[in-house]
Every structure is written in C-alpha cells, then in structure tokens.
C-alpha positions as CSV (number, residue, x, y, z in Angstrom):
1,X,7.3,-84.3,-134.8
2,X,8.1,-87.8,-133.0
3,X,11.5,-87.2,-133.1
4,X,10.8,-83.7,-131.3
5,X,8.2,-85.2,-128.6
6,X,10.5,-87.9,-127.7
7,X,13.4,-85.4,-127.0
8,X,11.2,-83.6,-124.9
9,X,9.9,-86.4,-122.9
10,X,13.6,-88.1,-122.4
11,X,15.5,-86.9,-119.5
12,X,17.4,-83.7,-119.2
13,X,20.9,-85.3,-118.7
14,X,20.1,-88.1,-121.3
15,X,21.2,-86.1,-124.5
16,X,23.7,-84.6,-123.0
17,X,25.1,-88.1,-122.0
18,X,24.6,-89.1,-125.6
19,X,26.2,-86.4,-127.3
20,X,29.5,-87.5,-124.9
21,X,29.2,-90.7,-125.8
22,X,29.2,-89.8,-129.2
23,X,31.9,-86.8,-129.4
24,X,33.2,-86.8,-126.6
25,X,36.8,-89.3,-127.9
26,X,36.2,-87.3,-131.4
27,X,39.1,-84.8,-131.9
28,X,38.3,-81.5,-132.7
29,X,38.7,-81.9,-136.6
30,X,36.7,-84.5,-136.8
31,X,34.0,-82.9,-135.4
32,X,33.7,-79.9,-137.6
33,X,34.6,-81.9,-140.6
34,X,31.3,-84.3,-139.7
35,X,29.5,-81.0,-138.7
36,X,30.0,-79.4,-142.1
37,X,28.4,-82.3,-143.6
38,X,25.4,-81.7,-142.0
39,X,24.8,-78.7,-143.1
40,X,22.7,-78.0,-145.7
41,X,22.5,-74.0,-146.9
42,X,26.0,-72.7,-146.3
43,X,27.1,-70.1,-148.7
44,X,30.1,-70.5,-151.0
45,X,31.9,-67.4,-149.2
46,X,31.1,-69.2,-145.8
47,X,32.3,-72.5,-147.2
48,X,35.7,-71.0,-148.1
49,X,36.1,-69.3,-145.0
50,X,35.3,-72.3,-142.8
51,X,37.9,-74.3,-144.9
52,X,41.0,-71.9,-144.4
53,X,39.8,-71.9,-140.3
C-alpha cells in the first residue's frame, strides 16, 4: 500500500521520466526478455508463443 500511495502522490511526469531513464537506451529485446521475467502466471502455450515472436 506505500508503494501505491507514494505513486499517487509523486508527480504525473515523474514516472514517466523514470521509466525513460530506465528503458529508454534498452533495445527492444532486452526489454521483453526483462519483461517476461517479471511475470508470474503465464501459461506454457503463452510462453511458447512469446518465445517464437
């Protein structure tokens, strides 16, 4: 709930600045190959079909 209450409070443009300060150099494949990991319930039939993407 902090983590959630501090978003809210932060300014609009702040995480937006963040998340280019964070991905914005990434390439492409890097970013769905870190976004993958970060996910938690995918499916084995979604897991092959994100691998042959």
């Amino acid at each position: 709930m902090a983590v959630y209450n501090e978003r809210k409070s932060a300014p609009a443009n702040q995480t937006r600045t963040e998340r280019i300060a964070n991905y914005g150099p990434m390439a492409f494949r890097e970013y769905t190959r870190e976004w993958k990991q970060g996910q938690r319930h995918l499916a084995p039939a979604s897991v092959r079909h994100l691998e042959t993407s």
